[in-house]
N, C-alpha and C positions, 0 to 999 in steps of 0.2 A: 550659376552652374547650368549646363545645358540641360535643356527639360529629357531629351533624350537618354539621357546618362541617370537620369532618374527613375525615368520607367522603366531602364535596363536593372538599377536596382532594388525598384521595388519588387521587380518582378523576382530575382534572386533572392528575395526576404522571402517573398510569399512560398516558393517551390519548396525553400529550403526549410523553413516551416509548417507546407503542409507535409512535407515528408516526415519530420521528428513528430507533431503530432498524430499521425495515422498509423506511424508506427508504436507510438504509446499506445492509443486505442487496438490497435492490433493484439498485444500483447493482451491488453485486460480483455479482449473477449475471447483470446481463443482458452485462455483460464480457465474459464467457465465452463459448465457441461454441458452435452448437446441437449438440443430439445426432445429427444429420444430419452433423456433420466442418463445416471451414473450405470445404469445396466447396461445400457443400449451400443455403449460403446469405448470401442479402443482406441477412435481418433481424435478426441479431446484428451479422453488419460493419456495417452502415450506419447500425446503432443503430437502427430504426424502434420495438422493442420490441413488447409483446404491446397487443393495437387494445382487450382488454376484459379485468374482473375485475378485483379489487383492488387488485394491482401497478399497472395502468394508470389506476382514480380516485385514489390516492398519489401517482401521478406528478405527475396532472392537478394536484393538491390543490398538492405543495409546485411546480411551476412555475408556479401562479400566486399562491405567496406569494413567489417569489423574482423573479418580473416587476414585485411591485408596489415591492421595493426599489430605493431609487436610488442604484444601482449606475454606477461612471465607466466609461465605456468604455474608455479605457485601463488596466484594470484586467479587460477582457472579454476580450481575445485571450490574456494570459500564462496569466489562469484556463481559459481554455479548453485551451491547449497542455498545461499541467499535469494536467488530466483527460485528455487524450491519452496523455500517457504513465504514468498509473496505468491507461486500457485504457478509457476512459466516449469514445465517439465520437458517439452521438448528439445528433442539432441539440439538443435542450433539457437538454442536460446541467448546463452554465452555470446554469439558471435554477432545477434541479431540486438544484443545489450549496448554490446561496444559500436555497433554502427550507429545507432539510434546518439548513444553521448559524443560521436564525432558529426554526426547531424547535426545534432543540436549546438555543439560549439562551433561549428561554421556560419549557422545561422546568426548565433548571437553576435560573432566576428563580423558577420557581413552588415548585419544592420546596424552596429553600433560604428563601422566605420563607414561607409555609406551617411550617417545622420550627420557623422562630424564636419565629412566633406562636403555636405550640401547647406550646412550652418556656417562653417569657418572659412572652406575653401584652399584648407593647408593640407597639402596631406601627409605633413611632417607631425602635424598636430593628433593624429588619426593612431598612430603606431602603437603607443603605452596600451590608450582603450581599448585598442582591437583585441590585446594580447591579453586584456583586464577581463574581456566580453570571452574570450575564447576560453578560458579557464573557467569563470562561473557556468557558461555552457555546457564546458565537459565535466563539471561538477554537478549540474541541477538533477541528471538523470539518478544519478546517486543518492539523493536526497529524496527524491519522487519514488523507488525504489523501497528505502527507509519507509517512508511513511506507509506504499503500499503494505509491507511486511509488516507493520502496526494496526494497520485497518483488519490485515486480513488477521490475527490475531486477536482484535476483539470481536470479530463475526465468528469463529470458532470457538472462544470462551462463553458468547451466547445462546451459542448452539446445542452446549454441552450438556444441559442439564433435560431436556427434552429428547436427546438422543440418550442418556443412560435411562431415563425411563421406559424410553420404548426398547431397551435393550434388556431392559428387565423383564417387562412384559414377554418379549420374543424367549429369553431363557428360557424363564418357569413355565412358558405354553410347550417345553421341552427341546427345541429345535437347537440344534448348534453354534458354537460362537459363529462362524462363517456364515452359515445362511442368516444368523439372527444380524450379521455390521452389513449382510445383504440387503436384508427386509428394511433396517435400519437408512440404509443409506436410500434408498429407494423413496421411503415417506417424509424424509427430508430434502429431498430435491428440489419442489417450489419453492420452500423457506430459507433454507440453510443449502445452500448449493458448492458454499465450499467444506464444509465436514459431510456432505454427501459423497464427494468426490475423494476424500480422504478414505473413508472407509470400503467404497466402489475399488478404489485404486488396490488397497488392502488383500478385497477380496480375487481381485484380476492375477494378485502376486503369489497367490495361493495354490490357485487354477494352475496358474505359468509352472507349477513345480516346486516353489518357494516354500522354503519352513516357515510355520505358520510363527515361529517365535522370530524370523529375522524380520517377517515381515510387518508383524508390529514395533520391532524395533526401528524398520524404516520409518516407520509412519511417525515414530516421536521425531527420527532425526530431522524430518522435513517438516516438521512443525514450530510454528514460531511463539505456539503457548503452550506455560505450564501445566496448567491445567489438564492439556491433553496428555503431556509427557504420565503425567500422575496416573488418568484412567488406563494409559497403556501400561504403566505398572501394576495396577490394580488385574487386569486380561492376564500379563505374560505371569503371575504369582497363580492366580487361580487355573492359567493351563500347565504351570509347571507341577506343582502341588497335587492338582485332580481336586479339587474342593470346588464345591458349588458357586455357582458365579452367581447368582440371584441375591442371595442375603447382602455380600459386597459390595455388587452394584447400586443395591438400593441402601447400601452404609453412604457408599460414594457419592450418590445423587444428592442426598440430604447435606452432605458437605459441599456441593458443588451450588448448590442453593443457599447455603448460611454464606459462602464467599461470596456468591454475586450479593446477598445483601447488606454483608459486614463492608463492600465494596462501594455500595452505593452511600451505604450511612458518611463512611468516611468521603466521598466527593461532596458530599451535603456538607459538611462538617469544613471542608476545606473551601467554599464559597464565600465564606465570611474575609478568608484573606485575602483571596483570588481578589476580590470587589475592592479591595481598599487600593488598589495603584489608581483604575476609575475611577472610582468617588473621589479621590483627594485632587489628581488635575484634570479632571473635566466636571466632576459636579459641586466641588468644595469652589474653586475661584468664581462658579456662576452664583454661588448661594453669596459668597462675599460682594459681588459686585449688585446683585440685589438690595442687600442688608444695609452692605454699609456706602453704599454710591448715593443714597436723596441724604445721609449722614457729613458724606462728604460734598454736598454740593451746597448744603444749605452751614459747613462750619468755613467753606469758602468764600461764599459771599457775605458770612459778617464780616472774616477776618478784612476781607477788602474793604468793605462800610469802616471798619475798623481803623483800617490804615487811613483811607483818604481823608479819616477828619484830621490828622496831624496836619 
């Protein structure tokens, strides 16, 4: 193959991979909240994102490859709730998802056929793989996604039992649900940055005009743990009722704490099984080849002694 036609595609691998990757990273950090805290601001909550500079032509670039897909709109609201609870809440999120998994299946299209033609030299032989590579590509983002929406779920579930106590604390020093998931989300920012941003967001929706019961109903809807859905039952019953939130919360804390460690005993407990697909083909066949290999080398050489006196 000419060398030229290779540098033309690796160079086509690498663009088209540093695009899908930057715009991954793009996405996980505009998640996050600004270095100002969950107070400071509405352009991480509200997803506006940075107005100039590379991050925001990437944006530009995959939102208007994932506008020109024809994407079902029943298929736009579940995609959209699903980046909510992986933590992407701005408007062009949706559109900047789909460009990102047409990236990425190009990319995986171009390199895997590119590799075939500079091994085989057919490029009849190229066609099935490309269309094999292009589909796991427009699938990976979906999967990467997934997982996000799992991580950021148990970094919420961690968070929860240090944020009801200090929401405890904030109650019974009198101050209100509002200021106390303010004070609250505030002293969780270094740590827990996304249940800081949860409750920040909470209280922005509040401010905005928002009943304070829709808005903790937002807040379970774009959450991707139980746990939290529960503490938000536990809020909307004590502001619906009028009953003291203090006693509650610190009923809830204690429960949120027997679960993390009724949680943990049970992964302890499930290691014993976990270990046994390891042990059996990677550490069982070395202990036999130990054991019984100077067994089997010294019943070979009688059996040989053996035979050759016939």
């Amino acid at each position: 193959m000419n060398p030229i036609w290779w540098l033309l595609a690796m160079v086509f691998v690498v663009v088209l991979g540093s695009v899908t990757a930057v715009g991954a990273v793009m996405l996980r950090r505009w998640a996050r909240p600004a270095d100002g805290g969950p107070a400071a601001g509405g352009g991480v909550l509200f997803g506006a994102g940075p107005e100039g500079g590379l991050k925001a032509r990437l944006a530009r670039t995959l939102h208007a490859v994932g506008e020109m897909l024809p994407v079902s709109r029943k298929r736009h609201e579940p995609l959209r709730r699903r980046l909510l609870m992986a933590g992407y809440r701005w408007p062009s999120a949706v559109s900047v998802f789909h460009g990102i998994k047409m990236a990425s299946a190009l990319g995986m299209a171009g390199a895997t056929g590119w590799t075939i033609l500079f091994m085989s030299g057919a490029p009849s032989n190229a066609l099935a793989p490309c269309l094999a590579a292009a589909g796991f590509g427009f699938l990976l983002p979906e999967r990467w996604l997934d997982r996000s929406i799992r991580a950021r779920a148990r970094r919420l579930r961690l968070a929860l039992p240090p944020a009801v106590d200090l929401m405890v604390l904030a109650v019974e020093a009198g101050q209100g649900m509002d200021q106390a998931m303010l004070d609250v989300a505030q002293a969780l920012a270094p740590l827990y940055p996304d249940l800081s941003d949860e409750f920040a967001f909470v209280h922005l929706e509040v401010r905005a005009g928002k009943n304070r019961q829709e808005a903790l109903r937002n807040l379970a809807e774009r959450s991707p743990e139980p746990e939290l859905k529960r503490l938000v039952t536990v809020l909307l019953d004590g502001d619906r009722f009028g009953t003291s939130l203090g006693p509650a919360l610190r009923t809830h804390g204690h429960y949120l704490r027997t679960r993390l460690r009724q949680n943990a005993q049970e992964q302890a407990r499930k290691l014993g099984v976990k270990l046994t697909i390891p042990t059996f083909f990677l550490i069982f066949p070395a202990v036999l080849a130990v054991t019984l290999g100077p067994a089997y080398l010294l019943l070979r050489d009688s059996l040989g002694r053996l035979l050759n006196s016939f």
